[in-house]
C-alpha positions in Angstrom: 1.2 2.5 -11.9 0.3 1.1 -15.5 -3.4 0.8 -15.6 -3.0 -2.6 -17.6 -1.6 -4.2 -14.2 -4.9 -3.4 -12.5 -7.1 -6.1 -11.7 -10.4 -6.1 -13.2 -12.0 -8.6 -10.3 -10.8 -5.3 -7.7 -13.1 -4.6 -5.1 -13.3 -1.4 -3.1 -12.6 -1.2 0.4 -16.1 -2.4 2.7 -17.2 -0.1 5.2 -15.0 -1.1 7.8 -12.0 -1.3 6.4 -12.9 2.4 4.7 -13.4 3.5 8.7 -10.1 1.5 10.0 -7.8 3.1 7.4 -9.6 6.7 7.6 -9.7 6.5 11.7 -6.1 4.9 12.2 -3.0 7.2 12.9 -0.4 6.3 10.2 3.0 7.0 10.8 5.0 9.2 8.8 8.2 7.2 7.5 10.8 9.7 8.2 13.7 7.5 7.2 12.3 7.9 3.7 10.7 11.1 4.1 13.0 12.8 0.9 13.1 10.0 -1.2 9.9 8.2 -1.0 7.4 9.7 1.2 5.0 7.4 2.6 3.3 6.4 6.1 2.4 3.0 7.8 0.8 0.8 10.7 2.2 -1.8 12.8 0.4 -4.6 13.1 1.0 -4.8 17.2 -0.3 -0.9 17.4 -3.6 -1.5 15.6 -6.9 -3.5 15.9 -5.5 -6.9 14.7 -8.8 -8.5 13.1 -8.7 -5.1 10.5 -5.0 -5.6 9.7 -5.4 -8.8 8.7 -8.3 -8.1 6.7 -6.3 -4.9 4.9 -3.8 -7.2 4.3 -6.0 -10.1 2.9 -7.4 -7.2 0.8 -5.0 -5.7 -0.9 -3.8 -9.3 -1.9 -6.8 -10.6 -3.0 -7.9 -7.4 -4.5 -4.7 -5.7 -5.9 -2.1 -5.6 -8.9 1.3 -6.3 -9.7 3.9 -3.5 -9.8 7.4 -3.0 -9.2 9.8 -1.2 -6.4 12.7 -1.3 -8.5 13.2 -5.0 -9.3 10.9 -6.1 -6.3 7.7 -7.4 -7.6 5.3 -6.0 -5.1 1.0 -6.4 -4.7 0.0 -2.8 -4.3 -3.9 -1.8 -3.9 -5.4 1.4 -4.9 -8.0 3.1 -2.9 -9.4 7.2 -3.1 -5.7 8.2 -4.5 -3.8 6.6 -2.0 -1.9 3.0 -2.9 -1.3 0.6 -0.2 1.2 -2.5 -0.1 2.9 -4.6 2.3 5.8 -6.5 1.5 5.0 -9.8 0.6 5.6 -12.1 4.2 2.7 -14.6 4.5 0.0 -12.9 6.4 0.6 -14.5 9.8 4.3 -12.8 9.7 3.3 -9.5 8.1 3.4 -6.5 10.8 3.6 -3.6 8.6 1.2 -2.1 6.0 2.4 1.3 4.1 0.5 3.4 1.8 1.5 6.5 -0.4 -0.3 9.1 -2.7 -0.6 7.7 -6.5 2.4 10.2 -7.7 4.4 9.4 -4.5 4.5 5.1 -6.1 8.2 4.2 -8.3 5.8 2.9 -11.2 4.6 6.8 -11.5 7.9 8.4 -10.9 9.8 6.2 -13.3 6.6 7.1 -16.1 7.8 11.2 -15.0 11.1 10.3 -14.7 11.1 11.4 -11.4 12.8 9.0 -9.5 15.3 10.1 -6.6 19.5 9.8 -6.9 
C-alpha cells in the first residue's frame, strides 16, 4: 500500500475492538487460498455491536487503495490490513483482513501479482 494514501487523521484500534479482532475466529478464505490469502467474519456469526463498530472504523479511519480497478477503504492495524467492500454499513456482512505483503497494492509494487 503507498504510504501517501494513508490518512493522517487514522486512529488505532480502541481496546475493544483490539480484543474483538484478537479473540474472534476468522475464517480462512479457501476459495482464494493460492491467489490471495486472506480470512474473514460474517456479520451474523459475530457480536453485532463490534462489527459495526470495525466497520465504522476502518471507514472513518482508513485509506484509499485499489483491488485491481476497485477502489477499496482498507485499514491498517499491527501488520494486518482490513477492508470490507464498500455496501452501506447496515448491508455489510463480511469484514476480511490480510497480512501487509498479502494486499494487491504490495504485490503489484513486487510485481508479485498472481496469473
Amino acid at each position: 500500500m503507498s504510504s501517501s494514501l494513508k490518512s493522517n487523521e487514522s486512529q488505532s484500534f480502541s481496546a475493544g475492538l483490539r480484543q474483538f479482532v484478537s479473540n474472534e475466529k476468522w475464517i480462512f478464505a479457501k476459495t482464494f487460498a493460492k491467489t490471495w490469502p486472506h480470512e474473514y467474519i460474517v456479520r451474523g456469526q459475530v457480536d453485532e455491536q463490534l462489527f459495526v463498530k470495525l466497520v465504522e472504523h476502518i471507514r472513518a479511519n482508513g485509506y484509499q487503495g485499489h483491488f485491481y480497478k476497485m477502489e477499496i477503504t482498507y485499514y491498517d492495524e499491527d501488520g494486518l490490513v482490513y477492508w470490507t467492500m464498500g455496501a452501506p454499513v447496515e448491508e455489510t456482512t463480511i469484514i476480511n483482513r490480510c497480512r501487509k505483503e498479502q494486499t494487491y497494492e504490495y504485490r503489484l509494487a513486487h510485481n508479485d501479482l498472481p496469473s
